[in-house]
C-alpha positions in Angstrom: -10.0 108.6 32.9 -12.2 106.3 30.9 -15.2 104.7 33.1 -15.4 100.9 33.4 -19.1 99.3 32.3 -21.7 98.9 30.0 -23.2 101.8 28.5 -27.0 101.4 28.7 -30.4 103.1 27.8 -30.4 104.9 31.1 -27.3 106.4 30.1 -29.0 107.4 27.3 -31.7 109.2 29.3 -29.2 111.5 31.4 -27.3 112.4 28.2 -30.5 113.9 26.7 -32.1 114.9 29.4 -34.8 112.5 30.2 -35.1 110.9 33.4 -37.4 107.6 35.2 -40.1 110.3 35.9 -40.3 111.3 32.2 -40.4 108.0 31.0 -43.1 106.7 32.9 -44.9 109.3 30.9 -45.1 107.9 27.8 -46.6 104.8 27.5 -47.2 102.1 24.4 -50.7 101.1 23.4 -50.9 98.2 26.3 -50.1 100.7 28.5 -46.4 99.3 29.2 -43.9 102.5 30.3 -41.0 103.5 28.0 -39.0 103.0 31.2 -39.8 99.6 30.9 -38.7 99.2 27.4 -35.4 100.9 28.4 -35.2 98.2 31.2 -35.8 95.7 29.1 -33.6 96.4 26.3 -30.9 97.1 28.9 -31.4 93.5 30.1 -31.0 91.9 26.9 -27.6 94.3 26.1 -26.4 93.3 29.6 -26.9 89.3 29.0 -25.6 89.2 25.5 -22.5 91.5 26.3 -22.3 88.6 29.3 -22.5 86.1 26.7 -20.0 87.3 24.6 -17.4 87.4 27.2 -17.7 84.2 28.1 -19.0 81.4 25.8 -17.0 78.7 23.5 -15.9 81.9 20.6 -14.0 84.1 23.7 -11.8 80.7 23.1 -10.7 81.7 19.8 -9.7 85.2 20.7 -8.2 88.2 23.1 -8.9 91.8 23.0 -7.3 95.1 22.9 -8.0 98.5 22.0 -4.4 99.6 20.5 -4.3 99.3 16.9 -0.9 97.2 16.3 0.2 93.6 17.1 4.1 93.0 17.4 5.7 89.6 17.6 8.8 87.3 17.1 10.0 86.2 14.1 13.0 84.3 12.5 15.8 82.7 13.8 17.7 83.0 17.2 21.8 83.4 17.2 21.9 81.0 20.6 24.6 80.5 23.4 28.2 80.7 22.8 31.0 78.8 24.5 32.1 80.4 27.3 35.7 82.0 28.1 37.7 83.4 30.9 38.4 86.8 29.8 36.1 86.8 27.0 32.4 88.0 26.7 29.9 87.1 24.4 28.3 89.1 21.1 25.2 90.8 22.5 22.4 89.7 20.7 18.8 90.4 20.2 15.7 89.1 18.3 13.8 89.9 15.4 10.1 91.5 15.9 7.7 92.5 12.8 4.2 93.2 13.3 0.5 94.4 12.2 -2.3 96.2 12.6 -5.9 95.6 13.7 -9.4 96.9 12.0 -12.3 98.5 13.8 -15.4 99.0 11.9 -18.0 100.4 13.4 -21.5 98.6 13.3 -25.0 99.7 14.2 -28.3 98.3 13.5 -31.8 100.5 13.9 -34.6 98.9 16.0 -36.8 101.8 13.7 -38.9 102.5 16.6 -41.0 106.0 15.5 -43.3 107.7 17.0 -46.4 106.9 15.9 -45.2 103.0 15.7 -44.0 103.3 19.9 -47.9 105.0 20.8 -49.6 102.3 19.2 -47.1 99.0 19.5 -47.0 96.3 22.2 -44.9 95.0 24.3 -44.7 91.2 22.7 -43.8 92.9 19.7 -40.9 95.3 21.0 -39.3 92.3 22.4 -39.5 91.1 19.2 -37.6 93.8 17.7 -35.2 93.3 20.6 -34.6 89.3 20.5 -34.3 90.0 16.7 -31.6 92.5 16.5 -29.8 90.7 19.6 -29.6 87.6 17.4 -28.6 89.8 14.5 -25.7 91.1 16.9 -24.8 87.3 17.4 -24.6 86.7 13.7 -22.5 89.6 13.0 -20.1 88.5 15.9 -19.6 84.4 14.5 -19.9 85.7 10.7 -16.5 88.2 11.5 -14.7 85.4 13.3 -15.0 82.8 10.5 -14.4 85.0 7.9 -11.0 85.9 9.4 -10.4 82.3 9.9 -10.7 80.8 6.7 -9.4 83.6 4.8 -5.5 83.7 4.1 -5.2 87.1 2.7 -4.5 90.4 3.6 -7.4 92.8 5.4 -6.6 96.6 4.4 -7.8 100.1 3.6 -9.2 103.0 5.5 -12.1 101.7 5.4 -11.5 98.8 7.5 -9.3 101.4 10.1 -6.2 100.4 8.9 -5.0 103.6 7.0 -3.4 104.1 3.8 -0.6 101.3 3.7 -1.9 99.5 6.8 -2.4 95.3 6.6 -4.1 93.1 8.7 -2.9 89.6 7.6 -3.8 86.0 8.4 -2.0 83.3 9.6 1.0 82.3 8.2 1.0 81.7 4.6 3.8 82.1 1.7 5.1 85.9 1.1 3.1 85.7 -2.6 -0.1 85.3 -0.5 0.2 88.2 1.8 2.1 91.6 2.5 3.3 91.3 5.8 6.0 88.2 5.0 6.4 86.2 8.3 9.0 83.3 9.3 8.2 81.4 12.3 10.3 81.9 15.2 12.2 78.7 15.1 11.4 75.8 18.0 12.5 72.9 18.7 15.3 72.4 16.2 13.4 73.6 13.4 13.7 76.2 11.3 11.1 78.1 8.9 10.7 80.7 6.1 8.5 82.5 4.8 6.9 80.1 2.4 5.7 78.5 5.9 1.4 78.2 4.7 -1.2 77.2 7.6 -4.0 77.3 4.3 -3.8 74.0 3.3 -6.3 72.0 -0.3 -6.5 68.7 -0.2 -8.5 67.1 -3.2 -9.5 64.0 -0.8 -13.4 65.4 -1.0 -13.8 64.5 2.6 -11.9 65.2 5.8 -9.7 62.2 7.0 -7.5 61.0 9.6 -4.6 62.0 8.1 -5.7 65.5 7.0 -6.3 66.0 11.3 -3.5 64.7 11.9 -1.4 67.2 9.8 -3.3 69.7 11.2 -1.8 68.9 14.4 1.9 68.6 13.6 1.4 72.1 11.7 0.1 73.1 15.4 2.6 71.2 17.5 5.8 72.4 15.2 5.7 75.7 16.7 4.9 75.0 20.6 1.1 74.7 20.7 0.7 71.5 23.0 -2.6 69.9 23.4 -5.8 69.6 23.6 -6.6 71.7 20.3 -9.8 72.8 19.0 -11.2 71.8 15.6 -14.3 73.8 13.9 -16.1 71.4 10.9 -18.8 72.6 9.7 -22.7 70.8 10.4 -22.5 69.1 6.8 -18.9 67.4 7.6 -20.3 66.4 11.0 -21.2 63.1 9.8 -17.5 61.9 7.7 -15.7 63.1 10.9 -18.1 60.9 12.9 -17.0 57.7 11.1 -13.4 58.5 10.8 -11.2 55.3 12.1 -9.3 58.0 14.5 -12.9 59.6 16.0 -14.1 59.0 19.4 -17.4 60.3 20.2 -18.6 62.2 23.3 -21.1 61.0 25.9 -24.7 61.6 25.1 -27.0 62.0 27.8 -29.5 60.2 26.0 -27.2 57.0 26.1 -26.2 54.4 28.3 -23.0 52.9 27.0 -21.0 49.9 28.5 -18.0 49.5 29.8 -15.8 48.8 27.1 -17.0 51.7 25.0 -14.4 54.5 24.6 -15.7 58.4 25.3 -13.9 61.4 24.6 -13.7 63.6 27.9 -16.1 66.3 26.7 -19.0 67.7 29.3 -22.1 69.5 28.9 -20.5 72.7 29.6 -18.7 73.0 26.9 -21.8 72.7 24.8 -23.2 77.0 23.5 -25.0 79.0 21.4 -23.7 77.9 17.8 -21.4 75.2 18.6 -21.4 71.9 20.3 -18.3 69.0 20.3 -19.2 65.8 19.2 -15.6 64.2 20.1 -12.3 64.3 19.8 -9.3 62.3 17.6 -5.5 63.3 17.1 -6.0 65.6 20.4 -8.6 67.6 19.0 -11.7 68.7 20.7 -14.1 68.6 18.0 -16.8 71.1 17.3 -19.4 71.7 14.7 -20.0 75.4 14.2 -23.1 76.8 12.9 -22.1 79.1 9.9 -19.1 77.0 9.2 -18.9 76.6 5.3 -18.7 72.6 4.0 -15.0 71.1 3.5 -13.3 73.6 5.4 -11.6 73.0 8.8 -10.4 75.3 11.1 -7.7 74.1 13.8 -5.9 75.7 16.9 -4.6 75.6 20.1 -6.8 77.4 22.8 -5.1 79.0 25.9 -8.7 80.2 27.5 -11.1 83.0 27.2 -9.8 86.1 26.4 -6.1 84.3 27.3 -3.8 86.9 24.7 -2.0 83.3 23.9 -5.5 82.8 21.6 -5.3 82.9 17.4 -7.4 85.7 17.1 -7.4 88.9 18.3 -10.2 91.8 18.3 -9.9 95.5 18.2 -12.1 97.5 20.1 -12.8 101.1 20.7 -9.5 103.3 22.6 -10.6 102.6 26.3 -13.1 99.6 25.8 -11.6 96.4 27.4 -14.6 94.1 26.8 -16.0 93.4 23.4 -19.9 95.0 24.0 -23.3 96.0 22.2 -24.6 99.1 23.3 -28.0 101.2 22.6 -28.2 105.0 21.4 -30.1 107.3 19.7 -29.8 108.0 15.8 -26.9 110.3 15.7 -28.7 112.1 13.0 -32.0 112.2 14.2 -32.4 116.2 15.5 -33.6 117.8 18.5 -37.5 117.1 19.5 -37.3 112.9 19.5 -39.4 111.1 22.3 -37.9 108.8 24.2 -36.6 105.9 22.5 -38.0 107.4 18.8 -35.4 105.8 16.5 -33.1 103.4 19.2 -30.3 101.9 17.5 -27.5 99.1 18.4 -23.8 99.7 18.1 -20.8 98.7 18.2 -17.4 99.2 17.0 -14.5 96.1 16.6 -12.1 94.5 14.0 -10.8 90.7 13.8 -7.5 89.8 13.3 -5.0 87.2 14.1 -3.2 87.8 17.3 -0.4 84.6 17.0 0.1 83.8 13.4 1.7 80.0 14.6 -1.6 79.1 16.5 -4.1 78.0 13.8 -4.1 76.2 10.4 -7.0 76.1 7.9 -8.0 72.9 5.5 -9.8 72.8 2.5 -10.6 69.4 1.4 -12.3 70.2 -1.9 -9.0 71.0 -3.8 -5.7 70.7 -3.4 -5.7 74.7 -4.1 -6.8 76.6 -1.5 -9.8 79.1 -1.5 -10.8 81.3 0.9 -13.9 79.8 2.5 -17.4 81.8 3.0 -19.1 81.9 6.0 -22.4 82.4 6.9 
């Protein structure tokens, strides 16, 4: 049975051996404990797994730690007329599916010996802050590359096996492996030349490029309020778009004929923050976010499994987490702490292949778009 939790540095300690006693022993040059720099470290892992669960990116995504996605595809045979003695064809509807990747990640603090007997304590949480914002990198960096990228992810390399893909949203059969037709809604029917990766050779965004990114939304059953991601140097063409209305700003006072989109404050975190809406969308400019690409979706929640994305993590892992270990291939004899490394282990990939489109308003040809 697989324990629920974070896996901390006081884990750590009882796997090797040590314990509070020990740790107290050893001691940096300003006399701080190593049980302290355990407790601290664990501190910082404990808020940013916290923060990962729960800020504006858990939007975009679900989790799960099984490796394939299944879902419904094509069209339905529908209802028949019905008769007195007769009964109707049994009938049944059409699944195809993908997997997930799950990479593993790590990232030394390279804490050694002689460095931990004669360091400080502003500088280890330095080392800390730093690899915690390096984990935060990592984290938005993975998301947007899977967003703005329309083809296939593969290889054993990437956990997927020999003949494994882990495709994008929908696109036409030429630009992917895994061919996928819409289910059909409303009256409409797709196939699978169906492409949310849209160029435009406009040079800027504009109302009507938004607005297309909603019917592409809207056609298959996402309702509204979407989400849009621009990117900081398209902040300011959005801004003046006819369509855009801006959110409050605390640092205004506005009168009473001024229009406000119905953003608060706490939808404002780290990396992102909405500066209105227009055509339904919520907008928000996202740090790392490459210029002239959009991204566009419908969010159902945090974590709801109704989200675009979805991440793989580690068989019995429910909640997306950094944790701290030794060097695997450090030996016998360490100190405490000699050599401390970050981990963790996860793969993005699109969970519902209808709920997202992606513009490109440099070209009318699209190009996968770089994040940073």
């Amino acid at each position: 049975m697989a324990n629920e939790g974070v896996r901390d540095t006081l884990s750590l300690a009882m796997l090797t051996g040590w314990d509070a006693i020990e740790l107290q022993n050893y001691k940096l040059q300003d006399g701080t404990s190593y049980a302290e720099v355990a407790a601290r470290l664990n501190a910082a892992l404990v808020s940013l797994n916290g923060e990962f669960a729960n800020d504006w990116m858990a939007n975009l995504y679900s989790t799960q730690d099984a490796l394939e996605v299944e879902y419904r595809v094509g069209a339905s045979n529908g209802f028949e007329v019905h008769t007195e003695y007769g009964r109707p064809d049994a009938k049944r509807a059409s699944t195809d599916g993908h997997m997930l990747p799950l990479i593993p990640y790590d990232r030394m603090l390279g804490w050694t010996w002689d460095y931990l007997r004669k360091a400080r304590m502003v500088q280890i949480e330095a080392d800390i802050a730093d690899a915690v914002k390096d984990a935060r990198d990592k984290r938005r960096f993975e998301l947007l590359t899977r967003l703005l990228q329309n083809g296939d992810d593969s290889g054993v390399d990437d956990g997927l096996g020999a003949t494994g893909y882990s495709p994008g949203f929908a696109t036409t059969a030429g630009s992917t492996s895994v061919d996928f037709t819409p289910p059909t809604y409303g009256g409409t029917a797709f196939d699978s030349t169906h492409e949310h990766y849209d160029g435009h050779a406009d040079g800027a965004f504009t109302n009507a490029i938004i607005s297309d990114a909603k019917d592409e939304i809207r056609e298959h059953g996402h309702e509204p309020p979407y989400m849009a991601l621009i990117s900081p140097s398209d902040e300011g063409v959005v801004r003046a778009l006819s369509d855009f209305v801006p959110v409050a700003q605390s640092l205004v006072r506005y009168g009473n004929t001024q229009d406000l989109a119905t953003l608060g404050i706490g939808e404002i975190g780290l990396g992102a923050y909405p500066i209105g809406a227009m055509s339904d969308f919520a907008v928000y400019v996202v740090r790392g976010m490459p210029q002239y690409y959009g991204f566009f979706c419908k969010s159902y929640g945090r974590l709801s499994q109704r989200n675009p994305l979805r991440i793989r993590l580690q068989k019995g892992v429910s909640q997306w987490q950094v944790v701290a270990m030794p060097d695997p291939n450090g030996g016998s004899g360490m100190y405490p702490l000699q050599r401390a490394m970050l981990f963790m282990e996860f793969g993005v990939g699109v969970g519902d292949r209808t709920n997202g489109t992606a513009k490109y308003v440099y070209s009318n040809t699209w190009a996968d778009g770089t994040a940073t």
